[in-house]
C-alpha positions as CSV (number, residue, x, y, z in Angstrom):
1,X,37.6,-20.2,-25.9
2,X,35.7,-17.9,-28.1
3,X,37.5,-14.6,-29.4
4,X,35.5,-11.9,-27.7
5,X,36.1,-13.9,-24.4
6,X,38.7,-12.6,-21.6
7,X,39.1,-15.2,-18.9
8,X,40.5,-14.2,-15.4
9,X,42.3,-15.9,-12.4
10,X,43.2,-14.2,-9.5
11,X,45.9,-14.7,-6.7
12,X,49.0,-15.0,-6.7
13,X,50.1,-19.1,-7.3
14,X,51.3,-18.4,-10.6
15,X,51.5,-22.2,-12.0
16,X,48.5,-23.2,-10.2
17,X,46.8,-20.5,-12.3
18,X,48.0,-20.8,-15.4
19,X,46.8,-24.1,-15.5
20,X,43.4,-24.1,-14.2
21,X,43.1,-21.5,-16.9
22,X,44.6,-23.4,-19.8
23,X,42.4,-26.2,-18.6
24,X,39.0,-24.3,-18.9
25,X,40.1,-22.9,-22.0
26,X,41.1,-26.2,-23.3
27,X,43.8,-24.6,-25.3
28,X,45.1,-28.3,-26.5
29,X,41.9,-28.3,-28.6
30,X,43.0,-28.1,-32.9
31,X,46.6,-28.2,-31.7
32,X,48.7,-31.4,-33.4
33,X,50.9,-33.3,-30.9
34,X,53.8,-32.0,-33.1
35,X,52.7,-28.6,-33.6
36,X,56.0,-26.4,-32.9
37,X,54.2,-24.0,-29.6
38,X,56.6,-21.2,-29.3
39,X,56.2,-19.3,-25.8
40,X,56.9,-15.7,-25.7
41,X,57.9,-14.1,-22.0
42,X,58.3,-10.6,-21.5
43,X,62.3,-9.8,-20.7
44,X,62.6,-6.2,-21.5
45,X,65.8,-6.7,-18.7
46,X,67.8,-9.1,-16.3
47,X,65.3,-8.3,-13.4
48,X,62.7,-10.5,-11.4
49,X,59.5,-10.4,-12.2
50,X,58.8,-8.9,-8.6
51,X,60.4,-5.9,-9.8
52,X,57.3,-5.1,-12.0
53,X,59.2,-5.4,-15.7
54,X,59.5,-9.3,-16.7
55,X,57.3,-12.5,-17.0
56,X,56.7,-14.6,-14.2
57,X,58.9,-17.9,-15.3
58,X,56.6,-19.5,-13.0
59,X,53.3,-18.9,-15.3
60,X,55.6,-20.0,-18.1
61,X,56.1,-23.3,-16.1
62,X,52.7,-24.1,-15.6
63,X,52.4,-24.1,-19.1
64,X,54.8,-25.9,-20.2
65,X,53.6,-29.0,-17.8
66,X,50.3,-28.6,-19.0
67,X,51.2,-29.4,-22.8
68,X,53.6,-32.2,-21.9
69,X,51.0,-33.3,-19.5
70,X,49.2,-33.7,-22.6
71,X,51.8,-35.5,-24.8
72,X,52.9,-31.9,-26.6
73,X,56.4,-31.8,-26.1
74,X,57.8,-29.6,-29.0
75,X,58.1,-26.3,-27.5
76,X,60.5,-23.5,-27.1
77,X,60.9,-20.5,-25.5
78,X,61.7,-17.3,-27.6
79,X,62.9,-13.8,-26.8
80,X,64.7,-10.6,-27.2
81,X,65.3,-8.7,-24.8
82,X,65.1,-4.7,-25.5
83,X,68.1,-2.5,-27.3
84,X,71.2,-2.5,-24.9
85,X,70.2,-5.4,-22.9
86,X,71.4,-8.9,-22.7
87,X,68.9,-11.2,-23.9
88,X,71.6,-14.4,-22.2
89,X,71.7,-12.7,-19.2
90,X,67.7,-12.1,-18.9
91,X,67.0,-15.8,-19.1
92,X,69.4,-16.3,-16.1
93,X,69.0,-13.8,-14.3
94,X,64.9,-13.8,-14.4
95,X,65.1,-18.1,-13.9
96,X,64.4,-18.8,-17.5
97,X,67.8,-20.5,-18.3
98,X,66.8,-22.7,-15.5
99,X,63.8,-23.5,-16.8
100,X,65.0,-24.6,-19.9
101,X,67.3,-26.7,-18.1
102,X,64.6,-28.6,-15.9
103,X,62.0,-29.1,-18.6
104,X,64.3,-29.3,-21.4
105,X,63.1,-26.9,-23.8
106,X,65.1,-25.3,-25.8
107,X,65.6,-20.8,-25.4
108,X,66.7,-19.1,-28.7
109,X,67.8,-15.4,-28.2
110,X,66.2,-13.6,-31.1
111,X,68.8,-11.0,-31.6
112,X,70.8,-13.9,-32.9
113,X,68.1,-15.1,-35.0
114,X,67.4,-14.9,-38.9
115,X,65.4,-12.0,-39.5
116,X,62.8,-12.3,-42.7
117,X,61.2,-8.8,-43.9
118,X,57.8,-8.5,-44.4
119,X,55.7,-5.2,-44.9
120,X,52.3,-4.3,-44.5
121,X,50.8,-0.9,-46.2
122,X,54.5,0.1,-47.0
123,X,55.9,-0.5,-43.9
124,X,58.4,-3.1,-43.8
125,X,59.4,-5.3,-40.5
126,X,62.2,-7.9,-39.9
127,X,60.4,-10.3,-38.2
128,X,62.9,-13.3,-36.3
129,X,62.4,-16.6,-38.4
130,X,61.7,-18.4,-35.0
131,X,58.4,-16.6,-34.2
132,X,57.6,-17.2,-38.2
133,X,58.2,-20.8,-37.5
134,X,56.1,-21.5,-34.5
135,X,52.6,-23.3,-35.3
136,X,51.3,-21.6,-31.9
137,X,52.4,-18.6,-30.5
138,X,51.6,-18.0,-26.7
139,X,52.2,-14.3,-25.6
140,X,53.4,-14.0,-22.0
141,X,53.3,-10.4,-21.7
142,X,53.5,-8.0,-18.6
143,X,50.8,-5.8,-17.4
144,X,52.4,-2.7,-16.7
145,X,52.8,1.2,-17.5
146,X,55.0,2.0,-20.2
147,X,57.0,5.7,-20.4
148,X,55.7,6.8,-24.2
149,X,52.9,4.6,-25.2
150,X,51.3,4.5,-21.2
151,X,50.6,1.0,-21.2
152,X,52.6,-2.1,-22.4
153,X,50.1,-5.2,-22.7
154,X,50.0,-8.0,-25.5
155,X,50.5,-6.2,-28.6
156,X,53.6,-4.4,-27.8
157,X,55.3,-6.9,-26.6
158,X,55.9,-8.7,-30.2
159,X,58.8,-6.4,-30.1
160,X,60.7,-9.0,-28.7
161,X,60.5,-10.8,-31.9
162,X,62.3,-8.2,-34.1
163,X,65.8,-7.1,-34.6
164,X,67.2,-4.3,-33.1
165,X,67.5,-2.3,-35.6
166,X,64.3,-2.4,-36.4
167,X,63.3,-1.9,-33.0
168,X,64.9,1.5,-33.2
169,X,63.0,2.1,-36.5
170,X,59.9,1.5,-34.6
171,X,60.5,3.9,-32.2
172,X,61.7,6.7,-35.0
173,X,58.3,6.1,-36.3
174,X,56.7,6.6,-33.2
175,X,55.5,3.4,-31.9
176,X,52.0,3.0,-32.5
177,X,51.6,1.9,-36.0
178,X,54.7,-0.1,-36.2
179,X,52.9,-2.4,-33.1
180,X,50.0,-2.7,-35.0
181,X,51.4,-2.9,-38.1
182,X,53.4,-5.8,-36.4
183,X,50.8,-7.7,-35.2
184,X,49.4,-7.8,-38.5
185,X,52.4,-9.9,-39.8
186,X,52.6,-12.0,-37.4
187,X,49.3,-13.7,-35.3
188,X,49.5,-14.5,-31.5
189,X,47.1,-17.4,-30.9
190,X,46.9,-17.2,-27.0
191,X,47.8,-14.4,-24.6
192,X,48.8,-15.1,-21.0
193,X,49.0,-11.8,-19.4
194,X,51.0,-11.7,-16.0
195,X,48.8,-9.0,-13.8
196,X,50.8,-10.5,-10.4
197,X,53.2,-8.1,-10.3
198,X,53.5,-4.6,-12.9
199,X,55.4,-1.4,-12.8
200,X,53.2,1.7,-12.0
201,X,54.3,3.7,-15.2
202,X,57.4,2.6,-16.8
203,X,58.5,-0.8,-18.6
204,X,61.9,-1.3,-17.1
205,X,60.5,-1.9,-13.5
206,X,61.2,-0.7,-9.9
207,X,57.6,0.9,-9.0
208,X,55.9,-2.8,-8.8
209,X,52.2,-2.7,-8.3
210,X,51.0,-6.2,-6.9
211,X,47.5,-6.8,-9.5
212,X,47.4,-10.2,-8.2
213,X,45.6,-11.8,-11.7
214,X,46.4,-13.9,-14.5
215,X,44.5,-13.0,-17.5
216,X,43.9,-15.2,-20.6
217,X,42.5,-13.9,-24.3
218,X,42.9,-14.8,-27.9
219,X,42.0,-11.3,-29.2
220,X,45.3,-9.2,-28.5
221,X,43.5,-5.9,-28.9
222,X,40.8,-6.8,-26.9
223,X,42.9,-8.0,-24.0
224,X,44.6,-4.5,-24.5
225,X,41.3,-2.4,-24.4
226,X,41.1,-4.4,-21.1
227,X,44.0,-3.6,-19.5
228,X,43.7,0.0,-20.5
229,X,40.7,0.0,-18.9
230,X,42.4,-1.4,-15.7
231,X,44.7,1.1,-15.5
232,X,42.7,3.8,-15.7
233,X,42.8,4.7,-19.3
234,X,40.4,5.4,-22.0
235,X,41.2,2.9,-25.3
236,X,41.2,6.3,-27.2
237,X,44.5,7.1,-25.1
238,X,46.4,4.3,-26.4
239,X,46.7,5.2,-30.6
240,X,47.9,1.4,-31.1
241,X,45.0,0.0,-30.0
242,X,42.7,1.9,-32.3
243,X,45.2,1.3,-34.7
244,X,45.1,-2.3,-34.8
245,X,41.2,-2.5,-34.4
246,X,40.9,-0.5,-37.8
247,X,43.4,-2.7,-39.7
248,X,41.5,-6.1,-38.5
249,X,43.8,-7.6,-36.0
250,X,41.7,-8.0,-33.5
251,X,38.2,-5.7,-32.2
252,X,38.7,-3.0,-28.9
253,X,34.7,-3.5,-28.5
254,X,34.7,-4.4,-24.5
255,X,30.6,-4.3,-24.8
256,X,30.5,-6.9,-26.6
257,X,33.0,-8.8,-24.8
258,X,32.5,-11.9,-22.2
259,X,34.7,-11.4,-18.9
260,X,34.7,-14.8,-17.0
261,X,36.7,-14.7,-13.5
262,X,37.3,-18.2,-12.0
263,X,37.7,-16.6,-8.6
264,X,38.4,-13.7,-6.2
265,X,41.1,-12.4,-5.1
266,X,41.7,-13.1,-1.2
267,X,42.2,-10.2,1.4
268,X,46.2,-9.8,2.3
269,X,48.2,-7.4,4.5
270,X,49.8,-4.7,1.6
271,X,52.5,-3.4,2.0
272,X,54.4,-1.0,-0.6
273,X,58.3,0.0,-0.5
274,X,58.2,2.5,-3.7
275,X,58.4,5.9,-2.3
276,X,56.5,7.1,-5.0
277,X,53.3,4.8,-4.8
278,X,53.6,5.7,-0.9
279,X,53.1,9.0,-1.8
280,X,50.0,7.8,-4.1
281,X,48.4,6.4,-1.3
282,X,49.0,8.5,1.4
283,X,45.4,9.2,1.9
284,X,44.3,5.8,1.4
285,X,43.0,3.8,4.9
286,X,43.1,-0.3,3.7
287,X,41.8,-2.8,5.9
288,X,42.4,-6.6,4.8
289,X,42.1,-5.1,1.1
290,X,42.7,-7.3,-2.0
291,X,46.0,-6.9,-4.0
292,X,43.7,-7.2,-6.8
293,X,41.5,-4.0,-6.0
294,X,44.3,-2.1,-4.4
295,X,46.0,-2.3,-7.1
296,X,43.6,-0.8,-9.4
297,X,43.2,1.9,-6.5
298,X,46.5,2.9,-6.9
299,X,46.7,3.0,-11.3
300,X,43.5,5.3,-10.9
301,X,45.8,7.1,-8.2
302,X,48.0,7.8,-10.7
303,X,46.2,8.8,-13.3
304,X,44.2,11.6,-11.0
305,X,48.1,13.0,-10.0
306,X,49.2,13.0,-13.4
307,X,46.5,16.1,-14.0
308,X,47.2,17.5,-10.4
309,X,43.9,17.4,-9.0
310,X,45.0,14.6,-6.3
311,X,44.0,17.2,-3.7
312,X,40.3,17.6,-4.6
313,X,40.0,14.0,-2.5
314,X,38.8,15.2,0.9
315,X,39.1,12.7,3.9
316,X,40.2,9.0,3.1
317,X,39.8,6.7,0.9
318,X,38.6,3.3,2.5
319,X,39.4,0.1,0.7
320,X,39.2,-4.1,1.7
321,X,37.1,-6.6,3.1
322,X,37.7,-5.2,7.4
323,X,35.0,-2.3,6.4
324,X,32.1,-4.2,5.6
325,X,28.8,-3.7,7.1
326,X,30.5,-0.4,8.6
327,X,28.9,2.6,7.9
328,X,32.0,5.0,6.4
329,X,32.5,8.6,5.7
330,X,33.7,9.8,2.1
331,X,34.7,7.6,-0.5
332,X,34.7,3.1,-0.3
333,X,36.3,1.5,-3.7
334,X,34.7,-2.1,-4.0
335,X,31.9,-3.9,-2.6
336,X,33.4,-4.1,0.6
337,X,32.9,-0.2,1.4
338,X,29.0,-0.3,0.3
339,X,28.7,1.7,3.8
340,X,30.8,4.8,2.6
341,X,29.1,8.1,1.7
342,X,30.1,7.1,-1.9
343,X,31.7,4.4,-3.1
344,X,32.3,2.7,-6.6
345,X,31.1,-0.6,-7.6
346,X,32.7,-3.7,-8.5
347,X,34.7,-6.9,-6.8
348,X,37.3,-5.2,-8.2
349,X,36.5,-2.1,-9.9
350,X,38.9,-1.2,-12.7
351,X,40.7,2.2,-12.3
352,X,38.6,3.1,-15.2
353,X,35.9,2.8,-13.0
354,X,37.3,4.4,-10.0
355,X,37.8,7.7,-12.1
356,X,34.7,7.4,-13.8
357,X,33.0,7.5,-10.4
358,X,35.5,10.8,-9.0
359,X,34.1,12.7,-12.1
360,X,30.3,12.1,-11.7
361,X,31.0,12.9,-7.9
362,X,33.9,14.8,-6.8
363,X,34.5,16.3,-9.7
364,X,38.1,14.8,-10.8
365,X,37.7,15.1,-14.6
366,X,40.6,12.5,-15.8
């Protein structure tokens, strides 16, 4: 895999995916059979990952039978959960003590850990001496909004892997440059990002948008600028990200990027519990849509009633794979709805798209 390379799987068969991606990447390549892999879930909280806040133990699970597969058996799973929450009762609650159990594989709560300090341009970070440790470090993080910094993605969530002290430090000095100052000290080699399921706009959960995709990078801030972008927001609105692309950890450039997608997403009946993405897509009209494309409807949603001009969209918005070849009035996200009066290109089109296509044409400025 090169490092300006984001590969894509979409569905929903979370270990099938994960290891029909690590295969095309051929991730074992460089890596010694007793290179010490450290795997790094997201467990803000003790919630299911169908709740939109934690990694998908299933994802993590491919993995893992894809190294020993392979004849790598020295892993471990590593993780602290955020201040005020039980890091013990996150692995059992979100299936990772059972995990550990069936494969295993040892889980070390990092709030427990040894904490080394290292700085970077003044700055100095207690970093856990278990992430220090690891030969390999595979980030599992969730894609999902975030209440402060809009989106959580892969560099944020190496917050797991400091104290929590320092946690509250990070958030005194408001966020952004401690996360890319952080990422500076210590190097993620492989991102997994779990797109299945992730909350609308807050880290902790309960507003679950199904995304339906598993994405794999090596570049953190690139897979970042990407899942900005998928959520409807300009890199510029994320100060980390341009952070870390000035200091060197990785580049935000998604022109020069290589998107791969191994599939497409398949059609599915949608259906939403959240009062407040109901109220979202109240004037949306989905026929046999993709989780995959509806749920980038529904970020770009979002981001249009966050600046209160949800009621500039006349008529309904048609989505999925039942209108095509029908001719459609107003606006068609996707190939599917080619027929509309207007509709925005892409199998799916990020919510950056989607917006970018309301401004030139309805005049939604976002």
């Amino acid at each position: 895999m090169q490092k300006n390379q984001i590969m894509i799987s979409y569905g929903d068969q979370s270990k099938k995916m994960v290891k029909e991606l690590l295969k095309e990447i051929k991730v074992e390549t460089g890596l010694r059979q007793n290179d010490l892999i450290a795997l790094k879930p997201n467990l803000i909280n003790p919630t299911k990952s169908s709740q939109g806040a934690t990694t998908d133990p299933e994802i993590v699970a491919g993995c893992i039978e894809y190294f020993r597969e392979r004849g790598f058996n020295n892993l471990m799973i590593i993780e602290g959960s955020w201040v005020g929450a039980d890091t013990e009762r996150a692995f059992e609650v979100c299936g990772y003590k059972e995990l550990s159990q069936k494969y295993d594989i040892p889980l070390y709560n990092l709030k427990k850990d040894n904490f080394i300090k290292k700085s970077y341009q003044q700055l100095e970070i207690e970093i856990a001496e278990k992430a220090l440790e690891a030969d390999y470090l595979i980030n599992f993080p969730v894609l999902k909004g975030h209440c402060q910094t809009r989106i959580t993605c892969a560099l944020k969530n190496l917050k797991g892997c400091i104290s929590d002290s320092e946690k509250r430090k990070f958030h005194r000095h408001g966020l952004h440059r401690p996360i890319a100052y952080l990422n500076k000290l210590l190097k993620q080699d492989l991102i997994i990002v779990d797109g299945i399921y992730g909350d609308l706009d807050f880290e902790e959960g309960g507003n679950p948008v199904k995304m339906n995709r598993i994405i794999a990078a090596q570049d953190p801030v690139l897979v970042d600028a990407y899942a900005a972008n998928l959520m409807g927001y300009s890199i510029r609105d994320i100060e980390y990200i341009e952070i870390a692309d000035q200091i060197g950890v990785g580049s935000k450039d998604l022109s020069s990027s290589e998107i791969i997608e191994l599939n497409q997403d398949r059609e599915t009946d949608i259906t939403y519990s959240s009062g407040k993405i109901k109220k979202l897509t109240a004037k949306v009209k989905a026929k046999k849509a993709c989780s995959a494309c509806y749920g980038n409807l529904i970020h770009a949603l979002k981001r249009i009633e966050e600046t209160g001009q949800l009621d500039k969209i006349a008529g309904f918005i048609k989505i999925g794979q039942g209108y095509q070849g029908e001719k459609l009035f107003g606006i068609g996200i996707g190939s599917c709805c080619s027929g509309a009066d207007g509709f925005v290109k892409g199998c799916p089109p990020s919510a950056r798209d989607t917006l970018d296509f309301l401004a030139e044409n309805y005049n939604i400025r976002v």
